[in-house]
N, C-alpha and C positions, 0 to 999 in steps of 0.2 A: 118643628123646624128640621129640615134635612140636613145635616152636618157634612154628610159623604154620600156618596149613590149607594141604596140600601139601608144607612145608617138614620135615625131619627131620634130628636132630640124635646123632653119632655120635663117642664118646672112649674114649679108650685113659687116659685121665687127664692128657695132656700135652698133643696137639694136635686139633684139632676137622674132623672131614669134613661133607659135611650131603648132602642127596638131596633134590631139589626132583622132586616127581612131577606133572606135570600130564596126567591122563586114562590114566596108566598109562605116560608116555614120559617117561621118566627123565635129567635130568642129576648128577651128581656134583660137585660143588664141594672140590675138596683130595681127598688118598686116603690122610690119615693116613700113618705108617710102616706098613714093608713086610710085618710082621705082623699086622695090621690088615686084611688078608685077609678071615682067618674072621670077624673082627667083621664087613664087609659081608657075606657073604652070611648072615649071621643075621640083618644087620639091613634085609638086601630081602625074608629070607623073611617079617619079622613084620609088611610090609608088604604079602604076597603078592605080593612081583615076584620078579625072577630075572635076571640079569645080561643076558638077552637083548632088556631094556626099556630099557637103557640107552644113550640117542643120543648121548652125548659126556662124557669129562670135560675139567671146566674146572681148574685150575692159579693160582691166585693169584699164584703165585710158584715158583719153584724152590730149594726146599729139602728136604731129607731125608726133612723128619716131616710134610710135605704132598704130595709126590711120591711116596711109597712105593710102594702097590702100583697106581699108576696103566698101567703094561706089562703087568700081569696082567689087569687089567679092558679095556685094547687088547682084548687078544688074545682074550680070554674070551669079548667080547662080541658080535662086534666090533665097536671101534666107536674114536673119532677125539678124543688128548688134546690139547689146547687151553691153551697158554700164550703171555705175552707174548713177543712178537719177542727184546727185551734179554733173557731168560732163557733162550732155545731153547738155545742150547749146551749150560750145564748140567745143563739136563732130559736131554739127550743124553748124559749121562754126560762133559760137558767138566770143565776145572780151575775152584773158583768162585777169585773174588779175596778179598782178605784184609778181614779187618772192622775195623771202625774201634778197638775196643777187645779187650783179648785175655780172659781165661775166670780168670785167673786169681786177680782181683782179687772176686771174686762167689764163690770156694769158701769165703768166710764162713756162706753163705746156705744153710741145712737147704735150699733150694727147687732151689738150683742142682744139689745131689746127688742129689735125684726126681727131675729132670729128665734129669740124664746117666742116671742107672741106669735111668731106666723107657727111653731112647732106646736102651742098650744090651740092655736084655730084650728090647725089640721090635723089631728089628733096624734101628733109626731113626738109626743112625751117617753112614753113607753112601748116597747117590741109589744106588738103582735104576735103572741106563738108560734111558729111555724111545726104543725104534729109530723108530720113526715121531713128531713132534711140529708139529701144525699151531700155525702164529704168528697172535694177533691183536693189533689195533692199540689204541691209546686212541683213546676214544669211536665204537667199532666196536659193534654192536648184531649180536648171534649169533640165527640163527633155528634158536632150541632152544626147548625148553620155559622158561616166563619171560621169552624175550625178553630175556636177561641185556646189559648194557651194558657195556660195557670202561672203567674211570678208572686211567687208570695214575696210581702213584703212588709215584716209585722215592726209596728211600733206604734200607731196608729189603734192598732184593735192587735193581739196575738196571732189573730187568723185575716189579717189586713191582707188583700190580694189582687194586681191587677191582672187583668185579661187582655191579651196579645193576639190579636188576628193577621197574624203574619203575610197572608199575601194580601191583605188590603191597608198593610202597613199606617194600622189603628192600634190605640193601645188605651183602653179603660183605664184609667189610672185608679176611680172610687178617690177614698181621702186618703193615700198615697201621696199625691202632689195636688195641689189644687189651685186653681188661679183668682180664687176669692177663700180671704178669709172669714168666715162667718161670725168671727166675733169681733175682729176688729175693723174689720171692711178693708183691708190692705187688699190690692187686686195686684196680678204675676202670679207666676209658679213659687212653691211656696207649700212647706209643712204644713198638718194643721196645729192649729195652738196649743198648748202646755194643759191647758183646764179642758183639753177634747185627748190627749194622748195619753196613753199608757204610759212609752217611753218616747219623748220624742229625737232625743242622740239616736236609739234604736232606729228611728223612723229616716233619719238622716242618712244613717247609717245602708239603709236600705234600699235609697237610691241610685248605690253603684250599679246596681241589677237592671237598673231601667235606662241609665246611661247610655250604655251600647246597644241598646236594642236597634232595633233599622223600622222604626217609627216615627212618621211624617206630623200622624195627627194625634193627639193627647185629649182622651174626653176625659175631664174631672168632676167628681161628684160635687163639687162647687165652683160655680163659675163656667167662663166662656171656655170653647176649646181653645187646644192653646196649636198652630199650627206652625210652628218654625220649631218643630222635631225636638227628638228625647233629650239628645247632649247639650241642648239651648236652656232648654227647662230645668233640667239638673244643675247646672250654673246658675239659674238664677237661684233657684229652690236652695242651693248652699249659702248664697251672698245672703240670702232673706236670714237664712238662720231660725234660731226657736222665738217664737211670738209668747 
């Protein structure tokens, strides 16, 4: 689905990748779980690309159902994956640390059951190593297609970061803010939940940054975009509070 002109949008039903194409040179933002595979290359072909257009992917964050098949598309392409410094370990296939709340308390939730069984059909359990992993910094500006901008924004993951493409006033959020919650099915802008965060006061806390930006459109690594701009979504994302 085309989100924005250039921009496209790609689900497994759980977590969200997207492909920004400008003039045919390709970044990838997130790479879905590890089976999510064949979903990209169907969804470069109904774009007429081909893995060999792709100049980098980018990494939000380092988790399972975003990291998946991003060593495939390395290798495939080739071509250079791109996450925060505080994540690089665990893209690597390191130990993550433990979340602020445990899983156990949300198997109330029909939503939280979709979500483990679709992560276990699509083989979204565990990272993928990624052998090669270049680190970028907060408010580092990548010379990719878009001109993507670096806001770190940890609490979420320590290396939690979205992507700002300032003149097409887009803003990757990853799970930063999200407009579906994955474990309780809550939809809005909106932290993710206490049993998926490190810290999530931290994670609140790290909205100020995304506040002010001059961003129309919000793609979140769960859920629909969210298009009535950043200072909408950070109000709501505060009224929601921690899940």
């Amino acid at each position: 689905m085309q989100v924005a002109p250039g921009i496209h949008q790609f689900s497994h039903g759980i977590s969200n990748f997207y492909i920004v194409d400008e003039g045919g040179r390709l970044v990838l933002v997130d790479a879905g779980v590890a089976g999510d595979w064949g979903l990209f290359l169907r969804a470069l072909a109904s774009i007429g690309r081909t893995p060999k257009d792709l100049q980098a992917v980018l990494l939000t964050h380092a988790h399972s159902d975003h990291t998946g098949f991003a060593e495939r598309a390395r290798t495939a392409a080739p071509t250079i994956v791109w996450v925060h410094a505080e994540d690089v370990a665990v893209a690597k296939g390191g130990k993550q640390g433990r979340n602020e709340g445990g899983l156990g308390g949300y198997l109330r939730y029909a939503e939280a059951w979709k979500t483990l069984f679709g992560l276990l059909a699509h083989g979204g359990v565990s990272i993928v190593p990624i052998l090669e992993v270049a680190a970028f910094g907060d408010g580092q500006t990548l010379d990719l297609p878009g001109h993507p901008r670096v806001v770190h924004l940890p609490g979420h993951t320590p290396g939690m970061a979205a992507l700002f493409l300032e003149g097409r006033r887009v803003l990757f959020t990853g799970d930063a803010l999200v407009t579906r919650n994955p474990l309780t099915g809550r939809r809005g802008p909106q932290i993710m939940p206490r049993g998926l965060n490190r810290n999530s006061q931290q994670a609140l806390n790290s909205l100020a940054k995304v506040e002010g930006l001059a961003a129309d459109l919000l793609l979140p690594g769960h859920g629909d975009a969210w298009t009535q701009g950043a200072a909408d979504a950070v109000r709501r994302a505060r009224a929601a509070g921690v899940s």
